[in-house]
Structure formats: structure tokens, C-alpha cells
C-alpha positions in Angstrom: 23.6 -6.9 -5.6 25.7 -5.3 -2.4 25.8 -1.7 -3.5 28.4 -1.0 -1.3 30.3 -3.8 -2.7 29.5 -2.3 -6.0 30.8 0.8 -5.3 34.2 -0.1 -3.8 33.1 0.8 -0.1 34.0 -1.4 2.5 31.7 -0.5 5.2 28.0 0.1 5.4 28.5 3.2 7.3 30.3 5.3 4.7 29.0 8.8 4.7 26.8 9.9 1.9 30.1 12.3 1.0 31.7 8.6 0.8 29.6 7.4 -1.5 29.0 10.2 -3.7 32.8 10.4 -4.1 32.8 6.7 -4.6 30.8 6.8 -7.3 32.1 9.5 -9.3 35.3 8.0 -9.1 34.3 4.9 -10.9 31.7 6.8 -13.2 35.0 8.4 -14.2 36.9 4.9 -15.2 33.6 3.3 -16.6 31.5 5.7 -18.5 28.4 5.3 -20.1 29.9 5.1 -23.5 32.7 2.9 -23.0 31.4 0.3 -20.1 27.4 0.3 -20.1 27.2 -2.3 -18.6 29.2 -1.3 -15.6 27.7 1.7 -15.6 24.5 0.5 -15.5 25.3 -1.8 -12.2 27.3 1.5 -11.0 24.3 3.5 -11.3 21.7 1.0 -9.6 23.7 0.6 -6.8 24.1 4.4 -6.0 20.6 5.1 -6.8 19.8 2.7 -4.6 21.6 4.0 -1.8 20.7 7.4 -2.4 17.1 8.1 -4.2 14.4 9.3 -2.0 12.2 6.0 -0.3 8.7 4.9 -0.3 7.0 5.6 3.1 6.9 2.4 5.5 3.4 0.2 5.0 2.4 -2.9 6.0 2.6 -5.8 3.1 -0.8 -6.5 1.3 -2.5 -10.0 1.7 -1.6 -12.3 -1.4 -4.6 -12.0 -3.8 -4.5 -15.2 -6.4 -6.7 -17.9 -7.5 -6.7 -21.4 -5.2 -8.3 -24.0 -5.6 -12.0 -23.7 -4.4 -12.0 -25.1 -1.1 -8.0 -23.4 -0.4 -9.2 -20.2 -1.5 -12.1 -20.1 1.3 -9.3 -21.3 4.3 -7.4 -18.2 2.8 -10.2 -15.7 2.8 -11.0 -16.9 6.0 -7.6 -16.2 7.4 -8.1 -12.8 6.0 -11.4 -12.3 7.3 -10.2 -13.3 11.2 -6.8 -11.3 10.6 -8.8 -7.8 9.5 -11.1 -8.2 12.8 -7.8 -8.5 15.0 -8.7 -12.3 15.7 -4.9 -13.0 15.1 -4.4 -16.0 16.8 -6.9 -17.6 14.8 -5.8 -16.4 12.0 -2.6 -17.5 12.4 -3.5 -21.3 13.0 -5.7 -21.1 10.3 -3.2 -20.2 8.0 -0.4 -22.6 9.3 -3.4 -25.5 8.6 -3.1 -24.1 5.1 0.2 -24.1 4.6 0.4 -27.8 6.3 -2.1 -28.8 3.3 -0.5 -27.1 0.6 3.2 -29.2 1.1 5.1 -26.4 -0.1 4.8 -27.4 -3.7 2.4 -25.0 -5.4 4.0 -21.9 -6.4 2.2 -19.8 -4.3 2.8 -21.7 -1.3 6.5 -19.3 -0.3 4.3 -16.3 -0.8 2.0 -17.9 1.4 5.0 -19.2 3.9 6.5 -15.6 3.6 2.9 -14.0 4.8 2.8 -16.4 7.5 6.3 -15.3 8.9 4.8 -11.5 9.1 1.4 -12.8 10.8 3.7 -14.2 13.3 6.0 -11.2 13.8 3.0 -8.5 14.1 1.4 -11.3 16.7 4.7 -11.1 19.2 5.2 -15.0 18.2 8.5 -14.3 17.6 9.9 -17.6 17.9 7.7 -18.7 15.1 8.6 -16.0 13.2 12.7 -16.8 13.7 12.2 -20.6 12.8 9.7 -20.3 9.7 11.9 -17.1 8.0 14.8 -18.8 8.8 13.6 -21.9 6.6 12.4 -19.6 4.1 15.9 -17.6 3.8 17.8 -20.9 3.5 16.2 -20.7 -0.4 16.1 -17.0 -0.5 19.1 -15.6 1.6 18.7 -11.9 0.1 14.8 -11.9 0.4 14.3 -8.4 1.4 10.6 -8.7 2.8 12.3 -11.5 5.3 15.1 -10.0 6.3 14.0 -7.1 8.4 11.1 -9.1 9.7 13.9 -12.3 11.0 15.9 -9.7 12.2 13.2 -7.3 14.3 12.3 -10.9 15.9 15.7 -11.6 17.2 15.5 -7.8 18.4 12.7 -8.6 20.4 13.8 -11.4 21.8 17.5 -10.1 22.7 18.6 -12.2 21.1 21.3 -9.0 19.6 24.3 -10.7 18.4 21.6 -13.0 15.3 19.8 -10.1 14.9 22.7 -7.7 14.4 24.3 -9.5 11.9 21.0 -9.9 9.5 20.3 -6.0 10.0 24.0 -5.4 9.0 23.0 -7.7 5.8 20.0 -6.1 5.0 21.4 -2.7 5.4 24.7 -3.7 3.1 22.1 -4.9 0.7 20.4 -1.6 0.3 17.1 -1.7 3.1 16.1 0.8 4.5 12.8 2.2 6.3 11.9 4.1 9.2 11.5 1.4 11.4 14.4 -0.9 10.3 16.7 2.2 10.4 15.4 2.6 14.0 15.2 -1.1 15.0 18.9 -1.3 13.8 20.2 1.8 15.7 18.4 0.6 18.6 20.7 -3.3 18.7 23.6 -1.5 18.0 22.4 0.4 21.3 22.1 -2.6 22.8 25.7 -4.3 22.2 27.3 -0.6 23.0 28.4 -0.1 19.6 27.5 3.6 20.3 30.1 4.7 17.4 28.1 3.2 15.1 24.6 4.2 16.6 25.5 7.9 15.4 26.5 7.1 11.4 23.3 5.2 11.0 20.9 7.5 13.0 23.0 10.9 11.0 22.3 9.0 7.7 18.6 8.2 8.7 17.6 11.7 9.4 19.9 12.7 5.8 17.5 10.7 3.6 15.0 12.3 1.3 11.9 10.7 2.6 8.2 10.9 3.4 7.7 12.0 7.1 4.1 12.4 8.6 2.8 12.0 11.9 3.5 7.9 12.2 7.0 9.0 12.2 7.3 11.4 15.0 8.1 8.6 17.9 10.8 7.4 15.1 12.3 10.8 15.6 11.8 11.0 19.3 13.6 7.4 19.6 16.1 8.9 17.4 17.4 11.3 19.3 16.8 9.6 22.8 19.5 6.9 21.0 21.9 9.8 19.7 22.1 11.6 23.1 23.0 7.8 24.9 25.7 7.4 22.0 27.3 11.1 22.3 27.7 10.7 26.0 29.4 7.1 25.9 31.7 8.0 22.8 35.0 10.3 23.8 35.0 13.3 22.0 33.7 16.4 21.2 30.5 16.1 19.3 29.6 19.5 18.6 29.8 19.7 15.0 27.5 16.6 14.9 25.1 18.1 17.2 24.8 21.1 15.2 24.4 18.4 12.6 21.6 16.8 13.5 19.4 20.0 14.9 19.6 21.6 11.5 18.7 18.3 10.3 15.4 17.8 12.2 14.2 21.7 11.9 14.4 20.9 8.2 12.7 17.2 8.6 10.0 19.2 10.7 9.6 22.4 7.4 8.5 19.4 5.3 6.6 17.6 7.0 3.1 16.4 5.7 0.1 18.6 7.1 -1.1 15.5 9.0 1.7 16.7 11.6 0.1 18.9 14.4 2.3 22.0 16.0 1.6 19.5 19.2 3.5 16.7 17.4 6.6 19.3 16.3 6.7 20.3 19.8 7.2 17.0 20.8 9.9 16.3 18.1 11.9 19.6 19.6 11.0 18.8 22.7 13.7 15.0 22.5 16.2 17.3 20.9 16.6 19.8 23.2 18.8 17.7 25.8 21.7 17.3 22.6 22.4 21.0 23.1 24.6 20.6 26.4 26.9 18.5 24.0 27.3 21.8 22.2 30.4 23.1 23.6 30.7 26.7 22.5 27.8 28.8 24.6 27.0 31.0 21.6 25.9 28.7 19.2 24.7 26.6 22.1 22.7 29.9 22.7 21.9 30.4 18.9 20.4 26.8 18.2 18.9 26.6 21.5 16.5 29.9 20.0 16.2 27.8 17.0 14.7 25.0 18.7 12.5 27.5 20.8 13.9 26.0 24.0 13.5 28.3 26.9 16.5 30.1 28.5 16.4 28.0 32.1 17.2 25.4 29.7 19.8 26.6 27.7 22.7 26.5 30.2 24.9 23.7 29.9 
């Protein structure tokens, strides 16, 4: 399901005033009562483009039965991958998959494993030509997409990678690093416009934030001060925007966040406030962010 699609929105960087007005339009012309079925598939997409999100983790290791002498190649993979022996694991897992034929049932969970074991090992390339394969039989597989797509990143390869992190996103992904990574190629092919809807909807999002996520919001706001400069126009209001944003990202913030860390955070916002262009409330969120008054001046 495209939830934008679903929702009658063209673009995967309507606002979340966009969507919210979206979807009570059509709630009104298919309600519950009436069209339950359309409301149902009205409801999942907007849900799904609005309801808080699980914090980022790395994929568990597939745990099922093999047959005996399978099952000890696999939890011998496991045991080089957990001591950081990952180019060994790796080619012990591609000799499993080589055995397996790809005609067990567990063998694309296996394949799809294999793709992230490439990724995390910078053997991108790998990763790019086994996902691909894998999304020719599932072209909306969620767990592949972000990985193919972070692999073309990293390989500049922008324009591939673009257009699957456009897909993923239409289709509902989202994540701290996907959100970033996805920012960050738009960076990369100047499509600063852009850069700022996705980066203003990132930091909009109920989520978890602890301290893995501080660098995310660092990178953030490095990206959004390259996008304000290079797109015409006053950005005040957005500015504004995306302080009051962060200071209340930074009030809910798990305790695992040190004040050194929130320093750190207001520390890669502070350069935004010479966008502001009025010097009052350039002096009044400058206070807010604690930034001293040498640095206030635009």
C-alpha cells in the first residue's frame, strides 16, 4: 500500500497539515459506517504516516531449525559475526547460501541477512547486486529497501539510490537514519528544496530520541543550514520552526542524554539564527538556545 497514494497526495513531501487535511476529507466521503472497508485502508495509511515510530535497531539473526549439519555453518556465521570476524562471516554465510540453492523456505530470509552482513561490512557492491536480486521478487520489501538504497549512497552512486529512498519513503519508511541518509542524497543532487520538507518532517515526528541520535540531529541541522543558504527566500519562519522544534526534541529526551550531548545539539543550531531576519526574535531564540551574545549578531 502507498499511503500517500491512498490518501489522494501526490507528493511524498506533503506537510503533516497536508495530510491531516487529506484525510479528513476522505474520512468525510467514506465513513466508518458506510465504506469500512475504505475506511479501514484510509485509516492504515494515515496511521502509518503519522503514529509515533519504533526506535532504530539492528535486525535480529534468523533463529529456525536446519538441518543438522546447515544449522552448525549458520551458528558458525553467528558465532564469527558477534566477535567482529565479519569477513569471515560473511563467506561463511555466502557458502551456505551457495548449498541451500534457494529452494528451502528459509533460504530469502537467509539471502536477505546476507545483504545486511554486506552493507554493515562496507561491501557495498555485494550488497547492491544480492538485494537487487532479492527485490526483483519482493519489490516493496521494506527491510531491503533502505539497506539497497544506503549502499548506492555510499557508493555515489545518487541518482539509483535517490529513486529507491523516494520509494521507500512513498511507501511509508521511516527511521532516523533512512530520514537522514535520504536528506543527505537529496544534499548531494542539490535538491536543497526538498532537503528542508524531509529534514522539518523528521524532527516533527513523535519518536524515541536518546543519545545514539544526537549526531542524527547534528547532521540535521548542518544539512538544513546548506539548504537555507542555497534556496532564495526568506526562511525565517522555518528557522523559527525548527529551533522550537529541537528545544522540545531535547525536553524529551531519554536520561541517557548528558547536558554535554544537549550542548552539542544547540551548539549545530546556533549558526541557523543569522537566517532569522528580524534582530528581536533573532535576539529572543538566540537566549533560548543559550548562545552567547558575540554570537548573536547576524
Amino acid at each position: 500500500m502507498n499511503p500517500y497514494e491512498t490518501l489522494g497526495l501526490t507528493s511524498y513531501t506533503a506537510s503533516a497539515d497536508e495530510i491531516k487535511r487529506a484525510y479528513f476529507r476522505l474520512v468525510r466521503l467514506h465513513s466508518p459506517d458506510k465504506d469500512p472497508e475504505t475506511f479501514k485502508r484510509i485509516r492504515a495509511a494515515y496511521e502509518l504516516l503519522t503514529c509515533p515510530l519504533p526506535e532504530d535497531k539492528d535486525p535480529s539473526f534468523p533463529d529456525f531449525s536446519l538441518p543438522p549439519f546447515q544449522m552448525l555453518q549458520l551458528q558458525q556465521v553467528h558465532f564469527f559475526w558477534l566477535w567482529d570476524d565479519t569477513d569471515v562471516a560473511l563467506s561463511a554465510m555466502r557458502k551456505l547460501l551457495d548449498e541451500l540453492h534457494g529452494d528451502e523456505p528459509y533460504a530469502f530470509t537467509l539471502q536477505r541477512y546476507y545483504v545486511y552482513m554486506a552493507f554493515e561490512n562496507n561491501k557495498y557492491v555485494i550488497a547492491i547486486r544480492e538485494g537487487n536480486i532479492l527485490l526483483g521478487r519482493a519489490p516493496d520489501d521494506p527491510f531491503l529497501l533502505p539497506i539497497v538504497a544506503q549502499a548506492y549512497f555510499w557508493r555515489k552512486w545518487y541518482k539509483k539510490a535517490l529513486s529507491l529512498f523516494q520509494k521507500g519513503y512513498m511507501l511509508g519508511l521511516r527511521g532516523h537514519e533512512f530520514e537522514i541518509r535520504f536528506a543527505q542524497c537529496l544534499d548531494a543532487m542539490k535538491k536543497y528544496d526538498e532537503v528542508i520538507i524531509i529534514l522539518l518532517a523528521y524532527l516533527q515526528r513523535k519518536r524515541i530520541w536518546n543519545k545514539n541520535h544526537v549526531w542524527h540531529l547534528g547532521f540535521a541541522f548542518r544539512l538544513l543550514d546548506t539548504s537555507f543558504v542555497n534556496v532564495p527566500g526568506d526562511h525565517s519562519e522555518e528557522v523559527k520552526m525548527a529551533i522550537d522544534l529541537v528545544l522540545k526534541i531535547i525536553s524529551v529526551m531519554t536520561k541517557t542524554v548528558t547536558r554535554t550531548m544537549k550542548k552539542e545539539i544547540l551548539t549545530s543550531v546556533s549558526p541557523l539564527l543569522s537566517l532569522i531576519q528580524d534582530p528581536s526574535e533573532r535576539d529572543a531564540y538566540a537566549k533560548k538556545l543559550k548562545v552567547p551574545r558575540t554570537v548573536r549578531k547576524k
